[in-house]
C-alpha positions in Angstrom: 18.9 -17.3 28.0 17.8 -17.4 24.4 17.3 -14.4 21.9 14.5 -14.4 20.5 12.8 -11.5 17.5 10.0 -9.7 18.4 7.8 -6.9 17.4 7.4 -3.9 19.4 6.3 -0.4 19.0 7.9 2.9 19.9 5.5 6.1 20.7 6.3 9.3 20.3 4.8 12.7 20.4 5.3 14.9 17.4 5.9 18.5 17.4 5.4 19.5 14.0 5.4 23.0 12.8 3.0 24.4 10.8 3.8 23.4 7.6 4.4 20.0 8.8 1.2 19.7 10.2 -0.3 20.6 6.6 1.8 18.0 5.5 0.6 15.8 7.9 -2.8 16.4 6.9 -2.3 15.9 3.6 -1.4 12.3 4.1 -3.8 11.3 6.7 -6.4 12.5 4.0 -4.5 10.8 0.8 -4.7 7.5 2.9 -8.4 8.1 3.8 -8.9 8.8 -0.1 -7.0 5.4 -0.7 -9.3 3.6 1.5 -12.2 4.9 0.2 -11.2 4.3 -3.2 -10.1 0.6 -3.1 -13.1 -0.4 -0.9 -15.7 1.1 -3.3 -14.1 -1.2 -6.0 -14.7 -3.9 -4.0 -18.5 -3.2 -3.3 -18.8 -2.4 -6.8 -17.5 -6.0 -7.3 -19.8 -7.7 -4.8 -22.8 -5.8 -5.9 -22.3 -7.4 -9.4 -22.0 -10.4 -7.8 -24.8 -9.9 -5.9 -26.9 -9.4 -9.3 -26.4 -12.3 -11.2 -27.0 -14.1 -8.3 -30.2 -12.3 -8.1 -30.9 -12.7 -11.7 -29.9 -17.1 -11.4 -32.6 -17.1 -8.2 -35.4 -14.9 -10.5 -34.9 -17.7 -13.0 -35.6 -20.6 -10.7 -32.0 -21.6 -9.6 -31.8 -22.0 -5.9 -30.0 -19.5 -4.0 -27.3 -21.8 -3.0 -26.5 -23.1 -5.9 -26.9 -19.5 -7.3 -23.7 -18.3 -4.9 -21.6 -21.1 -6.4 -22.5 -20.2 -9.7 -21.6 -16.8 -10.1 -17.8 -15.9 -10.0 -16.9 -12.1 -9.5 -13.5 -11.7 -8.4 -13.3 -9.0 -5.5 -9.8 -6.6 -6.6 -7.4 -6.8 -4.1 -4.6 -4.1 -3.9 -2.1 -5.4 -6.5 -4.8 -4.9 -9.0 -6.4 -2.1 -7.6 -2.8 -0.5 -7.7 -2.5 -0.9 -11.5 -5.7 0.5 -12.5 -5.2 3.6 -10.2 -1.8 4.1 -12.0 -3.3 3.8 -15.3 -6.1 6.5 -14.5 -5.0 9.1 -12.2 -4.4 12.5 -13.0 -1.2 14.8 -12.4 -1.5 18.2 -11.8 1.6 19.2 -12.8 1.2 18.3 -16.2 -2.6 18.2 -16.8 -4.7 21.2 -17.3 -7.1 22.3 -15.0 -10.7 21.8 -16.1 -12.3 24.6 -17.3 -15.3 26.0 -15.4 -18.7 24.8 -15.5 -17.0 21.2 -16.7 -19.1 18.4 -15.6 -17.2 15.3 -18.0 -15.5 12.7 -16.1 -11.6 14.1 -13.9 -9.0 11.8 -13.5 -8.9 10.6 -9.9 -5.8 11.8 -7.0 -3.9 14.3 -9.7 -2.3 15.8 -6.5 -0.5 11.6 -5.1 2.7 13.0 -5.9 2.7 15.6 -3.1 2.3 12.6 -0.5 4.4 8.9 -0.3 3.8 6.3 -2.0 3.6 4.2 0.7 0.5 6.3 2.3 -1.1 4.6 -0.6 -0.3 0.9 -0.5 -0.8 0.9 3.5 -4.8 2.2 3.1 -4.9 -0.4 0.0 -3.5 -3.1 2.5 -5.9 -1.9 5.1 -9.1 -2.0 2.9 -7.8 -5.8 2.0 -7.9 -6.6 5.6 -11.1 -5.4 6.5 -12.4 -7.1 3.8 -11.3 -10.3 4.5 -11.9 -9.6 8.6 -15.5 -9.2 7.4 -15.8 -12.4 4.9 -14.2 -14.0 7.4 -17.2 -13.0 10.0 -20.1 -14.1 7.6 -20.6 -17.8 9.8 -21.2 -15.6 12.5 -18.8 -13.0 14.0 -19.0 -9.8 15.0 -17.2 -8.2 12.2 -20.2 -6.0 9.8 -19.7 -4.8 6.9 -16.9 -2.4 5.8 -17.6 1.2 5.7 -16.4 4.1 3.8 -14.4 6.9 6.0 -15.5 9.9 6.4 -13.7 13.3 6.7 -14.2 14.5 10.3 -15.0 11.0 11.7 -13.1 8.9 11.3 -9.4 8.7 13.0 -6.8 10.4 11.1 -3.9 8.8 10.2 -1.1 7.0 7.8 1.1 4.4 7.5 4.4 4.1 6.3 7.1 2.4 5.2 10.2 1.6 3.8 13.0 -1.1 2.7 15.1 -1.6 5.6 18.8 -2.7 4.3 18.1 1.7 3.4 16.1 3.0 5.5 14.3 6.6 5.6 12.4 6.0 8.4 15.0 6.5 11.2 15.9 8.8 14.6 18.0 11.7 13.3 19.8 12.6 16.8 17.7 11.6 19.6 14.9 14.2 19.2 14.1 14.0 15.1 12.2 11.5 13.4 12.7 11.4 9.8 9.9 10.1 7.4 9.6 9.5 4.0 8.4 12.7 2.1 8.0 14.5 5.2 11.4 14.6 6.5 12.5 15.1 10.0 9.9 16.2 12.9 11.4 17.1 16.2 9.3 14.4 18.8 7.9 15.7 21.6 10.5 13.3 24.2 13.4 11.4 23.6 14.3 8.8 21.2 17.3 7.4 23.1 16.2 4.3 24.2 15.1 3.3 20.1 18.6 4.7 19.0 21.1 2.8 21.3 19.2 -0.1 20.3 19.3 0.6 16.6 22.9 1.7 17.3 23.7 -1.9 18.9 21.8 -3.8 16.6 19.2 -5.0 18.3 15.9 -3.3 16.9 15.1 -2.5 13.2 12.8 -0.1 12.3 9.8 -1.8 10.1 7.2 0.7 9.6 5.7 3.8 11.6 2.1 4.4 12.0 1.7 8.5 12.2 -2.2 9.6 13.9 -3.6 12.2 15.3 -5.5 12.3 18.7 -6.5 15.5 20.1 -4.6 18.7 18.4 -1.8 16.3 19.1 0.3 14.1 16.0 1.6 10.6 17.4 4.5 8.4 15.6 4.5 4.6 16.8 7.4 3.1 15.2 7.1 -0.5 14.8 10.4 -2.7 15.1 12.0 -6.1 15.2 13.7 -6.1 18.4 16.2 -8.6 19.7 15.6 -9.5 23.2 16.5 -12.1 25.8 14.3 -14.8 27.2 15.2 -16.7 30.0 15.4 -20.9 29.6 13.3 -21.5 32.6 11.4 -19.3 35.1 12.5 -17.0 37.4 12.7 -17.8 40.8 9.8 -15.2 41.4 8.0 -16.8 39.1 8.6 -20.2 40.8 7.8 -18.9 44.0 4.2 -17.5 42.7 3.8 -21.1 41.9 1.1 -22.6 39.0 -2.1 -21.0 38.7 -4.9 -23.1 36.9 -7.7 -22.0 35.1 -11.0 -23.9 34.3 
């Protein structure tokens, strides 16, 4: 046998009460603002791009040669991260804006009600679909990346945390304990993801909290130690080798 590290994922139904589900809601919605936020800095990035590319093919430069020309960088979410810091607003400290106001607000004044982490994950997120769609251009099936929208799409939130201290973790065997939103009694049992924390054999990495339904899911990802044998089974020996062409 040899032990080998793998991923796996632990689902769990939530029974939040009603201020937990509030709670809830609040970062499904932070992470769908997130989204939202660092893919319109993208498009604003490409659609600059896309201009001077326009304006180089107006002025007789081929289109190819056009593309190569013109260098936009597209913000990714280090950067995107450090602008948002440097902008948002706080509403514990800044005034509300008097009625009839119509000047420019200072974006997410309310990010320190949710985690931190609802944030980065949606910034990761937009930076993958990105990418899945660049990657697509030579033909996939990947289209462009859209915008969320309150109502359709799926509501949820990642988060995470640094594992030598965790604060995502089983308290008992029916709690789940998250960052910022504390312990949630789950719906079953959590004693098959404790003994193996408990034995050192799983380590909780992130969890991924969504709602389907009027019901609130936690799938808590994890590095799990597990054995794999050195050579098949004798099942598997006697199901012999199946080929495929």
């Amino acid at each position: 046998m040899t032990r080998v590290e793998t991923l796996r994922a632990f689902r769990f139904a939530l029974d939040p009460t009603p201020a937990q589900i509030a709670d809830l809601n609040r970062h499904a919605g932070a992470a769908r603002w997130a989204f939202n936020h660092a893919l319109g800095e993208k498009v604003a990035a490409h659609r600059q791009w896309r201009t001077q590319v326009d304006a180089l093919v107006a002025d007789g430069t081929p289109e190819a040669q056009a593309r190569k020309t013109v260098k936009v960088p597209t913000p990714r979410h280090p950067g995107i991260k450090k602008r948002l810091n440097a902008i948002k607003g706080d509403s514990r400290t800044d005034p509300e804006p008097p009625d009839g106001f119509h000047g420019p607000h200072r974006p997410c004044p309310w990010f320190h009600e949710v985690s931190t982490y609802a944030f980065q994950s949606a910034f990761d997120d937009a930076d993958r679909a990105w990418k899945n769609w660049q990657d697509s251009l030579a033909g996939g099936p990947v289209g462009y990346p859209h915008f969320k929208r309150k109502g359709r799409a799926r509501d949820s939130f990642r988060l995470h945390h640094t594992v030598t201290t965790p604060t995502i973790r089983l308290d008992g065997y029916r709690q789940l304990r998250m960052p910022r939103l504390g312990s949630i009694r789950i719906h079953d049992s959590g004693k098959r993801l404790a003994r193996l924390i408990a034995k050192g054999q799983a380590v909780v990495q992130s969890v991924t909290v969504s709602r389907g339904g009027t019901r609130w899911y936690a799938s808590v990802l994890t590095k799990v130690l597990q054995d794999v044998p050195d050579k098949p089974t004798r099942a598997q020996i006697e199901r012999g080798t199946v080929g495929v062409d």
